[in-house]
N, C-alpha and C positions, 0 to 999 in steps of 0.2 A: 611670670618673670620674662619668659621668651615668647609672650603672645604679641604676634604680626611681625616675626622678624624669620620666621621659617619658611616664608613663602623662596627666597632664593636663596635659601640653605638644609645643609643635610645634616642633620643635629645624628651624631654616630654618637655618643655618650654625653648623657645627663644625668650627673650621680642622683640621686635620691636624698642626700644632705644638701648644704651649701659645698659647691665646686671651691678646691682651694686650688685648682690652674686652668687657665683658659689657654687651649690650641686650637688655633686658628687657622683653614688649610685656604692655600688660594690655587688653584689650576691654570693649566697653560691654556694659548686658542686654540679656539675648534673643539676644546672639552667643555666639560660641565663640573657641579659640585660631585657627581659622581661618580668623578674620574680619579679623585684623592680618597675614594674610602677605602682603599686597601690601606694609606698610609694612615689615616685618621684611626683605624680598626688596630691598627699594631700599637697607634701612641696611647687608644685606650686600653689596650690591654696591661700595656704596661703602668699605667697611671689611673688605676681606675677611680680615682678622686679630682679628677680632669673632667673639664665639661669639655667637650672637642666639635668642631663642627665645621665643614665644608663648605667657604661661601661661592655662591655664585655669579661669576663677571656681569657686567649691567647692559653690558652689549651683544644683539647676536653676531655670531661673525659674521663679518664680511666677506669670510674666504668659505663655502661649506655651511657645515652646520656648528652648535655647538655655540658659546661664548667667548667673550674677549674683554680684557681689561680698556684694550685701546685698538684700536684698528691698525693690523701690517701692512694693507694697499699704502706702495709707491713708499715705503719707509724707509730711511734712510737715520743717520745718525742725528742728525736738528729737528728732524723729525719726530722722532723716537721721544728726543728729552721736551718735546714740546706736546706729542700728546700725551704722558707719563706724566706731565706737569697739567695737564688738564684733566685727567683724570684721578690725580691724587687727593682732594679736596670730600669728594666719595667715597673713596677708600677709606681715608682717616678717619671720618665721620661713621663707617660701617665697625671698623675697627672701636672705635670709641663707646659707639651705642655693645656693640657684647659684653665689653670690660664692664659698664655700666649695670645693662642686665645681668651677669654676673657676679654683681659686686667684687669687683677684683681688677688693682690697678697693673698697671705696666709690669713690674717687676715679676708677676705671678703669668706672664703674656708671654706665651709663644708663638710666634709666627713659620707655618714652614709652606712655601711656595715654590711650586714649580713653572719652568721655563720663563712666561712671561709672569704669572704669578710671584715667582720669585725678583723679576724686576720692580713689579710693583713690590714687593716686601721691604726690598733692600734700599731703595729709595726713601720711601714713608719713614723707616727708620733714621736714615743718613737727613732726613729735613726735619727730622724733628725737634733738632737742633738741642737744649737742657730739657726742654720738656719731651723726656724720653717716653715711647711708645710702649716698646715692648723690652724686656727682660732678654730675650733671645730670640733671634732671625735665624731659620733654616733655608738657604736658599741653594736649591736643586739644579743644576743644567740652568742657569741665570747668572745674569751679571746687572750693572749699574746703566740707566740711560749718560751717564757721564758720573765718572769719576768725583767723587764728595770732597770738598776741602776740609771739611772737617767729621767726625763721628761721634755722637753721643758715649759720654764714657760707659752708661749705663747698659748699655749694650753688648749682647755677645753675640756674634756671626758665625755660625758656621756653615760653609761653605764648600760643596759636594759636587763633581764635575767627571763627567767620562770622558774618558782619553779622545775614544770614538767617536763622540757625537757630532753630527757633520752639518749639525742648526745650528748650535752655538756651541763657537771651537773653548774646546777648555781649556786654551791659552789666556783666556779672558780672564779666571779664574784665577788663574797662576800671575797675573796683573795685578788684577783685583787684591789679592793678597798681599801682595810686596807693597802696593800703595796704603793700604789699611794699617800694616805693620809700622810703615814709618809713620802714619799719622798717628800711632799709639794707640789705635783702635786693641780691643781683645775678640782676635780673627783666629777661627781655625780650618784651614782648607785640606779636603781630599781631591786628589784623581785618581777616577776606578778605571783602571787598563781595560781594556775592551767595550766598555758600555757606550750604550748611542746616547742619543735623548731622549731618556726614558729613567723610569724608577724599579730594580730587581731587589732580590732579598735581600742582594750584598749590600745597595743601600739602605734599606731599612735597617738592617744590622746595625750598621756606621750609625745612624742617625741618632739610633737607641742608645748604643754606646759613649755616642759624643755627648747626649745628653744626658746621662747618668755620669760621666767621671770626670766632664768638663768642670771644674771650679772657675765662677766668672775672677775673669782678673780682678773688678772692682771689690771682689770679698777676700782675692787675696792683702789685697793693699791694704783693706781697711784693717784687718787682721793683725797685719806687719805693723800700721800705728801704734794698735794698742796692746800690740806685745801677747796676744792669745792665738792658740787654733783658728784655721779659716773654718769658714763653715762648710758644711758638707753639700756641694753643687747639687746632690739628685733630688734635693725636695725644693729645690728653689725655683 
């Protein structure tokens, strides 16, 4: 099922049945897929019917060691949504071929990314326009190469940001959110007082939590049409 796609990935759980959720971890530059298995380890614990697994960026850095989604030499903001728009076409397609090998569409799709991993998340999703990707975007210490005019209703964001972090200010965040809200996106953002750019327990906590009691909007709505119970967010 997953022969030749592990060479730039770190498969941290592969149930033993068919997987009925795919988590998908992407890392920030100068790391590796090795650098999310603390958080891949906590998502399989709690899901152990989750295939889960760490990919890793196609580029070495340019800065050090380690990989990168896109290159930061000389980046700037036309920059940024210009090589995110040239590296997204990869992404999608690596994204595409799991769900595939997985037998398991979007809706069963989690995505959680950090720093730059999470700007490649949170875009892929914001272009994917009806034909929705993923089911839920965890995006960490990340923001948008530029602000979406519009966001897949299919979509849930949640969005996690330290007060502290002196890479990317978590005002960005706090942006981010207000504009998602008015586009009727279903956004839910934290900021953790004191944290840099980085991942601790208090966020893996958050992350576990938001994904278990989060109900997505679009199962509230549908709910509210036909007049029954929403369904229950933690197995979806």
């Amino acid at each position: 099922m997953l022969h030749g796609m592990t060479e730039q990935a770190l498969i941290i759980q592969q149930p033993s049945r068919a997987a009925r959720q795919l988590v998908l971890l992407f890392h920030g530059p100068g790391a590796s897929e090795e650098d999310m298995r603390p958080v891949g380890e906590r998502l399989a614990a709690e899901y152990p019917e989750a295939l889960v697994a760490s990919l890793r960026a196609p580029q070495p850095a340019s800065c050090g060691s380690g990989y990168q989604w896109f290159t930061v030499e000389g980046i700037d903001d036309a920059r940024r949504v210009e090589r995110v728009a040239a590296a997204m076409p990869q992404f999608v397609a690596a994204i595409r071929q799991w769900q595939r090998a997985a037998d398991l569409g979007p809706e069963a799709t989690v995505l959680v990314g950090f720093s730059q991993g999470a700007i490649m998340a949170l875009e892929a999703a914001a272009q994917a326009g009806d034909d929705v990707l993923a089911g839920r975007v965890v995006a960490l210490a990340g923001h948008y190469a530029r602000l979406p005019a519009t966001h897949p209703a299919g979509t849930t964001l949640f969005l996690i940001h330290g007060k502290a972090d002196a890479v990317i200010p978590y005002g960005l965040t706090v942006a981010m959110a207000k504009h998602l809200v008015a586009l009727g996106a279903d956004v839910v953002a934290d900021a953790i007082p004191c944290l840099g750019h980085g991942i601790d327990a208090e966020v893996l906590d958050l992350v576990v939590r938001r994904l278990r009691t989060h109900v997505p909007k679009r199962h509230w709505e549908a709910a509210m049409r036909q007049g029954v119970p929403p369904p229950d967010g933690v197995t979806q």
